[in-house]
Each structure stands twice: as C-alpha cells, then as structure tokens.
C-alpha positions in Angstrom: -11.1 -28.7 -13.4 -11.0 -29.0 -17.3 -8.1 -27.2 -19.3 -10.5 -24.6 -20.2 -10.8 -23.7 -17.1 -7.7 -24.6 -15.8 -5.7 -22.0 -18.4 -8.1 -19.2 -17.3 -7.4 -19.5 -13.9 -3.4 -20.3 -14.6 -3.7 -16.1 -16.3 -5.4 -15.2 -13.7 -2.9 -16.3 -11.1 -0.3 -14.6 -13.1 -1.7 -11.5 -13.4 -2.7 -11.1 -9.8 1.1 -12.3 -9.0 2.0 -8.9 -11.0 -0.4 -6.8 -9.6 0.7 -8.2 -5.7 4.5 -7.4 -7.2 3.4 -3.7 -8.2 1.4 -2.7 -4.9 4.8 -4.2 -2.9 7.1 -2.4 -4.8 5.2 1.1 -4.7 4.8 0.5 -1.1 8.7 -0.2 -0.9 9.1 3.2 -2.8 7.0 5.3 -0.8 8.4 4.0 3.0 11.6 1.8 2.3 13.6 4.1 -0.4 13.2 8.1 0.9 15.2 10.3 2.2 13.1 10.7 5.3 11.1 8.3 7.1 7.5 9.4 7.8 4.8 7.8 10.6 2.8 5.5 9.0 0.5 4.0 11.7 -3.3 4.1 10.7 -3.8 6.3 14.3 -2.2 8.7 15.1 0.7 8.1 17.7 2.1 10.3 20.6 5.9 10.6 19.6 8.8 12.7 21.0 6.7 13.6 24.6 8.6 10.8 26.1 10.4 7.7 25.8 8.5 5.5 27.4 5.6 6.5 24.9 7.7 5.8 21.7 9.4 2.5 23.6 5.4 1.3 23.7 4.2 2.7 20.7 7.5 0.5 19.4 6.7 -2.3 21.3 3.6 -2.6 19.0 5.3 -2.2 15.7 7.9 -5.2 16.3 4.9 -7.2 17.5 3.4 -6.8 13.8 6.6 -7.7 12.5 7.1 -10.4 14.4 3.6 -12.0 14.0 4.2 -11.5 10.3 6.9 -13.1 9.8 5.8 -16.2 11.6 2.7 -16.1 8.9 5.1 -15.2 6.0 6.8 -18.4 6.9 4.0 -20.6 7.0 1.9 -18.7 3.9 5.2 -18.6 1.7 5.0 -23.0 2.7 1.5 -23.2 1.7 2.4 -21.6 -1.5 4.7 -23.9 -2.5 2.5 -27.1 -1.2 -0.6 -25.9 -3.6 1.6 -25.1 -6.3 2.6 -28.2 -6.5 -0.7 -29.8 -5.7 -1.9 -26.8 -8.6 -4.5 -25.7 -6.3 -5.4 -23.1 -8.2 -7.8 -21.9 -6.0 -5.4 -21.9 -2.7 -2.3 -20.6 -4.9 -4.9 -17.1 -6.0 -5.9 -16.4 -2.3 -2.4 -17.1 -1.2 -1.1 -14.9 -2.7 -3.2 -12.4 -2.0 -3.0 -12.6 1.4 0.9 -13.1 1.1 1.0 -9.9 -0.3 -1.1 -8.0 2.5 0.9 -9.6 5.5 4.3 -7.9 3.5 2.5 -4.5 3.2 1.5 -4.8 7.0 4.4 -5.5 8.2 6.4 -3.0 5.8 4.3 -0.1 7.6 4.8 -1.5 10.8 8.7 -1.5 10.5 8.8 2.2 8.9 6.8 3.6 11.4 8.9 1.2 13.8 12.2 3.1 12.2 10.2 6.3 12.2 9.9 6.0 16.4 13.8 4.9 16.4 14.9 8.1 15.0 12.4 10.8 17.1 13.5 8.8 20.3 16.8 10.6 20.2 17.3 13.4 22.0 19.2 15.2 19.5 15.9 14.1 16.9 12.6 16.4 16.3 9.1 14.7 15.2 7.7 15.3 12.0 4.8 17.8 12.0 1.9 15.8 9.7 1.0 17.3 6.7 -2.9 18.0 5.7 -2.8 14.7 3.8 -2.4 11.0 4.0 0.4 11.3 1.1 1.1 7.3 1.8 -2.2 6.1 1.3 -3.5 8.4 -1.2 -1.0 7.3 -3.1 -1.0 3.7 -2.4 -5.1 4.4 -3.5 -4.0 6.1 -6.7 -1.9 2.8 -7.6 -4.6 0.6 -7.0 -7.4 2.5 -8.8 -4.9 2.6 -11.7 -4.1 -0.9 -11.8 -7.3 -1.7 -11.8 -8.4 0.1 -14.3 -5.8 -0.9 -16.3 -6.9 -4.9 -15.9 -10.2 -4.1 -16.9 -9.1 -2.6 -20.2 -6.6 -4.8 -20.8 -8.2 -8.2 -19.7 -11.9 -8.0 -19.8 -12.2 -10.4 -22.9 -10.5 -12.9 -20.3 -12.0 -12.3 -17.1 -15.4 -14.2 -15.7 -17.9 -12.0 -14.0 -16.5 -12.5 -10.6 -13.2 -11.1 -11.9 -14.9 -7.6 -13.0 -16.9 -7.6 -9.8 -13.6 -8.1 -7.9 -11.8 -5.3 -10.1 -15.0 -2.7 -9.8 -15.3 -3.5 -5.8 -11.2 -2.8 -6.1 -11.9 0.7 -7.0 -14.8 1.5 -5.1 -12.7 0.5 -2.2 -9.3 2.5 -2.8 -11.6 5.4 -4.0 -13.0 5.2 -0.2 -9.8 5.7 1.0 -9.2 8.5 -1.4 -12.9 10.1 0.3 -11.6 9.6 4.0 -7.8 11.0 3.1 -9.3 13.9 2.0 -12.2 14.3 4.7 -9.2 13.9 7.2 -7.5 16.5 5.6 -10.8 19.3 5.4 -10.9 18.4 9.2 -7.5 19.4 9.7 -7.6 22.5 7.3 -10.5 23.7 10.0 -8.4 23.7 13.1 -5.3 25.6 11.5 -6.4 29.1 12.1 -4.4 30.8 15.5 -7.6 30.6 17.1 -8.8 27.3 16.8 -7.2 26.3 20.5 -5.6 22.8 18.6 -2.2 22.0 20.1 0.4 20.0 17.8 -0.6 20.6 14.5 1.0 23.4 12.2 1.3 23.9 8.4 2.6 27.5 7.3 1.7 26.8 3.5 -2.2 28.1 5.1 -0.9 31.1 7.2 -2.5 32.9 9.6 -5.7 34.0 7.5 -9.1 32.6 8.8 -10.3 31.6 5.9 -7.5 29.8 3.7 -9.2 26.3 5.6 -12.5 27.0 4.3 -10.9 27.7 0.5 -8.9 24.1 1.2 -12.4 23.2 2.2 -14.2 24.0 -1.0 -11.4 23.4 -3.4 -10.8 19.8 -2.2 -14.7 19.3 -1.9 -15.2 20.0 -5.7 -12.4 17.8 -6.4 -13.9 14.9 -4.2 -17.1 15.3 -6.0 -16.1 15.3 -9.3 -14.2 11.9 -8.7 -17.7 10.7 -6.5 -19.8 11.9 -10.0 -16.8 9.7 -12.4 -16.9 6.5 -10.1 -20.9 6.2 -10.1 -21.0 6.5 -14.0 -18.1 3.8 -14.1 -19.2 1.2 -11.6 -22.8 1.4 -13.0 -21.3 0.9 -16.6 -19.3 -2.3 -15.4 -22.4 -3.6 -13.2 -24.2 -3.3 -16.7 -21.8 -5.0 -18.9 -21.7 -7.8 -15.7 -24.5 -8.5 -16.5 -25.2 -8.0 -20.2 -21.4 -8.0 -21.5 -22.4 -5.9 -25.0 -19.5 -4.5 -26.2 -21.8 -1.2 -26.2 -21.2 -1.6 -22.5 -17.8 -2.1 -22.4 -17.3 0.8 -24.7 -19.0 3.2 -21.8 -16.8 1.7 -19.2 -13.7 3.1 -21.1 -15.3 6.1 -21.7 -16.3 6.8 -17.9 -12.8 5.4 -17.0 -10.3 7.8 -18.8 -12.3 10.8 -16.7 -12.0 9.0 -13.9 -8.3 8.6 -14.1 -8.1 12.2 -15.0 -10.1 13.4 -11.6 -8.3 11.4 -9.6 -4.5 12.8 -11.1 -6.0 16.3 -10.6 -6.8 15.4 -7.0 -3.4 13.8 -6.6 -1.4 17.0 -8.3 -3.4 19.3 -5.8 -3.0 17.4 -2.7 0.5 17.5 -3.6 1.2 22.0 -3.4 2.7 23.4 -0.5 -0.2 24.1 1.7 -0.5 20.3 2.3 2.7 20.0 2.9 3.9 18.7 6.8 7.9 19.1 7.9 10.0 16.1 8.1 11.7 15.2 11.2 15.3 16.5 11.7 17.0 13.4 12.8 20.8 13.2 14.4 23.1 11.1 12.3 23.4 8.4 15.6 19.5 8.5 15.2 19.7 7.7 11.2 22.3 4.9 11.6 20.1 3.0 13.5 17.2 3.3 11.0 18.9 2.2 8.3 19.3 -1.3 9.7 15.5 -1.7 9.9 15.1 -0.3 7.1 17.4 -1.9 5.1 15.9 -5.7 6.3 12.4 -4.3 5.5 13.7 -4.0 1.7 15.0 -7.7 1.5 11.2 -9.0 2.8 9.6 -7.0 0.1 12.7 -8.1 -2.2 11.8 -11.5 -1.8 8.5 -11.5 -1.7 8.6 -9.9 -5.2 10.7 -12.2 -6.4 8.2 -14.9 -5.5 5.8 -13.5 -7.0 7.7 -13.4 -10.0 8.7 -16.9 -10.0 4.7 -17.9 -9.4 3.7 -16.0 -12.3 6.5 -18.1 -13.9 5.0 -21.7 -13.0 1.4 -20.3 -13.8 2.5 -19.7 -17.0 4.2 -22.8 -17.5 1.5 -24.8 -16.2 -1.1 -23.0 -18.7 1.3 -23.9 -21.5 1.2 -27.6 -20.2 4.8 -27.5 -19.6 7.1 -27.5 -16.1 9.7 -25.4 -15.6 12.4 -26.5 -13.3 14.5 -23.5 -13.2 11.1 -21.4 -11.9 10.2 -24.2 -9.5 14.4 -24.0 -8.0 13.3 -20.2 -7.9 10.3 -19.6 -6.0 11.8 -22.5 -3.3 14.8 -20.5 -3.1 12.6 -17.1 -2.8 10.6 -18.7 0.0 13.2 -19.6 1.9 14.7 -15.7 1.4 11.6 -14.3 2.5 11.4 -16.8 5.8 14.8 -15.7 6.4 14.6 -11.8 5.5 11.4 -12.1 8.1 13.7 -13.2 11.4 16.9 -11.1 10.5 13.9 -8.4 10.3 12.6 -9.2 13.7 16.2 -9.4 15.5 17.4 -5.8 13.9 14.1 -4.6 15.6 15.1 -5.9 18.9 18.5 -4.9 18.2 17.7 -1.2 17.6 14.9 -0.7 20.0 14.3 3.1 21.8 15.8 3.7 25.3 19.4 4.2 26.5 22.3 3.2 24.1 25.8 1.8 25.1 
C-alpha cells in the first residue's frame, strides 16, 4: 500500500475500534450493570417449569462462553500478529469480529445468570414484556452511530465505506421491523380469550381491543421509519455513486427525520403497556449471579480497553510514528481479556443450576 492509502485505512481502523468500544459498552449497560437481569436468548427458553430444563438451557449458555473464549484468545493473538505485521486489512476484520464474539458471549452469560437466579426455588421468572427492549435498543445505537459516521466522516470514507454504513442501518432498522412485528403478535394474544398460556401484561387490561390500538399505533410508527429509511438509503446510493455535495446535502436532510422516527418509536415502546415484570429473585439466588456477572464485565472491560489501545497504534502508525506505551497496552489488554475469558468460564461451572451445598 502507499501512504495515501495507508493513512486512510489507519482512520478507518480507528474509528471502527470506537464504534466496536461503543456497541460493547451499551451492550455492558443494558445486561451487565442493572438491577435485574432479564433473558436474553434470541428464542425463547422454557424457564422455572423445571430444573432439568434450566440446567440444559444453561448447559448451552456456558457452551457459548466457553467456545468464545477459546476464539477471544486466539482473535485477541491475531490482533497483535497483524498489528505488528500492519495488516491493515486483517487488523479492520479483526476487530470486527472480536467485537461480535464479546457481544455473543455477553448475552450468553446474562441469560446464563438470568437461568441461575429462576432455578431457585425461592426465585419467580420474569414475565416478557411486549418488546425486545435489549435489541431495540442495541438497534437504536447502531442506527445512531451510523448515522453519525456518515455525517461526520463522509469527506473521508471510499464508497465501500458508505455502502458498509447505509447496509449498517438497513440492517439494525430490520431488527427494529421484526421487534416490533414480535411485539403486534403478542399484543394479539393478550385478550382473556385468546387461550395463550404464559404471557401476561396488565398495562393492556382486559379490553379486546387495546391489542388492535397497540396494533395500529406501532404500525404507523413502523411505517413512518420504513417511508424515512427509503428516502435516506436512496440519497446515499445516489451520492455513491455521483458524490455531489447536492447529494450529500439530502442525505442529512432525510437523516435528522429518520433519527427523529426512530426516538419516537423508542419513547413509545418504552410506556407501561409494554412493559413485562422482572423476576423476584432470593438473595441466595442473586449472590450467585453476581459472580457471573461480575467476570462478564472484566471481558467486555478488556476488550474495550483493546480497542482503545488499537485505535492508539492506528493513530500512531498514520502519524508515521510508534508508540511504545500503546503497543505495552493492547499486549497487556490481550492477555486481560484471554484471562477474563477462563475465570469467566470457571465461575459458570462454578455456579451452575441444581442442588447447592
């Protein structure tokens, strides 16, 4: 590669190395640091009919773990090996997938502590609310930061960089669709005489038609967010390929709306009739949470922190300069995460469900 090319790519690698940082921490934020842990496997799991069920539903979550921290150990080697070789290339989709493996196995070891705490006896499951809160607000995050980049950085970026940030937010607006599909579905079966076991959310009462108002409300709110997203992604395939700054003026015009659609959804989804009950967990329960959920934190602590200290070198490198403090850093942050990984792996067969000494 020539410098040109070479500082473009070093920016780029720093700002992806922020972005992986910000979807970590708001993933940290949403499972690691609340009061009460939630389920957050994709499908739904069978929790608190027995033990056996949550034991294998467990089972599954430490397998993640496990299998993740093997890869976190070998991807956080990589990084290090193509840093120094400054394989740019390898260092960007590194870190990418570094930065999925974490989330993965961050939602495997909540819903993991989530299972701990309803095995007890003395524990009640959580009833699910109406909406994915999790993932519509990881989606929100993403949408934003990416639309954020694209204002921000557009004068910089090449055209597979705007295709990668406009496919970014046709993607987390997809999830945004199906979260609130799910939660039409479930809106339909709440009525007493719907015949659906196991699912129950006062906020809608006992009138028949409160699901088919949910119904329409969130429908109008999907669609304006559907109309917003075609104007914008046909404004940035436009400026792809003709890159007038008339062009990039209508992409920040169909953006703000966008955003605004998508808050309005957000703050909606958010009122009372959505709203599930948390589990009521015993204190015994609780305590032995916190140990899995306190080794989850140091993962995504670490990985952070590596990310950090890549964005460091990247910087350094585009400056045609080497910094030895950020190369001491991100070894010392890959050897935390490989760690974090196995005392993550041991809590969870620590603290598996069953009988307790």
């Amino acid at each position: 590669m020539d410098g040109g090319v070479d500082a473009v790519d070093n920016r780029s690698i720093a700002r992806l190395c922020s972005d992986c940082a910000a979807q970590m921490q708001v993933v940290a934020e949403l499972l690691l640091l609340r009061d009460n842990v939630e389920p957050t496997a994709l499908e739904p799991v069978q929790v608190g009919s027995t033990r056996s069920n949550a034991s294998s539903s467990y089972g599954k979550c430490r397998d993640v773990v496990v299998a993740s921290t093997k890869q976190l150990a070998i991807l956080a080697h990589n990084l290090r090996v193509t840093l120094k070789d400054n394989d740019l290339d390898q260092v960007f989709d590194i870190t990418a997938q570094l930065t999925e493996v974490v989330i993965s196995l961050t939602e495997s070891a909540t819903h993991a502590a989530y299972l701990i705490g309803v095995s007890d006896s003395k524990s009640d499951p959580a009833v699910p609310g109406l909406m994915d809160r999790y993932r519509m607000m990881r989606a929100k995050q993403g949408i934003e930061a990416a639309g954020h980049k694209f204002s921000a950085n557009y004068g910089m970026m090449d055209e597979g960089e705007v295709l990668r940030v406009s496919s970014n937010i046709a993607t987390n607006l997809a999830l945004v669709s199906q979260a609130c599909e799910v939660a039409m579905r479930r809106a339909g079966i709440h009525s007493p005489t719907a015949g659906v076991p196991g699912i129950s959310h006062p906020g809608l009462g006992g009138a028949d038609d409160d699901g088919d108002v949910i119904r329409r409300q969130l429908s109008s709110c999907v669609k304006a967010l559907q109309g917003n997203t075609s104007a914008l992604l046909a404004a940035i395939k436009t400026l792809a390929e003709r890159g007038h700054n008339g062009d990039r003026a209508k992409c920040s015009l169909f953006l703000k709306p966008l955003l605004v659609a998508l808050q309005a959804l957000v703050d909606y989804t958010s009122l009372p009739e959505f709203a599930g009950r948390p589990a009521r967990l015993s204190d015994a329960a609780r305590g032995c949470q916190k140990d899995i959920l306190a080794n989850a934190m140091k993962v995504v602590s670490a990985a952070i922190q590596l990310m950090e200290g890549t964005a460091k070198l990247a910087g350094a490198a585009d400056g045609g300069g080497v910094d030895a403090a950020a190369w001491k850093n991100v070894q010392t942050c890959s050897v935390a995460l490989s760690e974090s990984g196995r005392t993550l792996s041991a809590a969870m067969r620590t603290n598996a469900p069953g009988p307790r000494k």
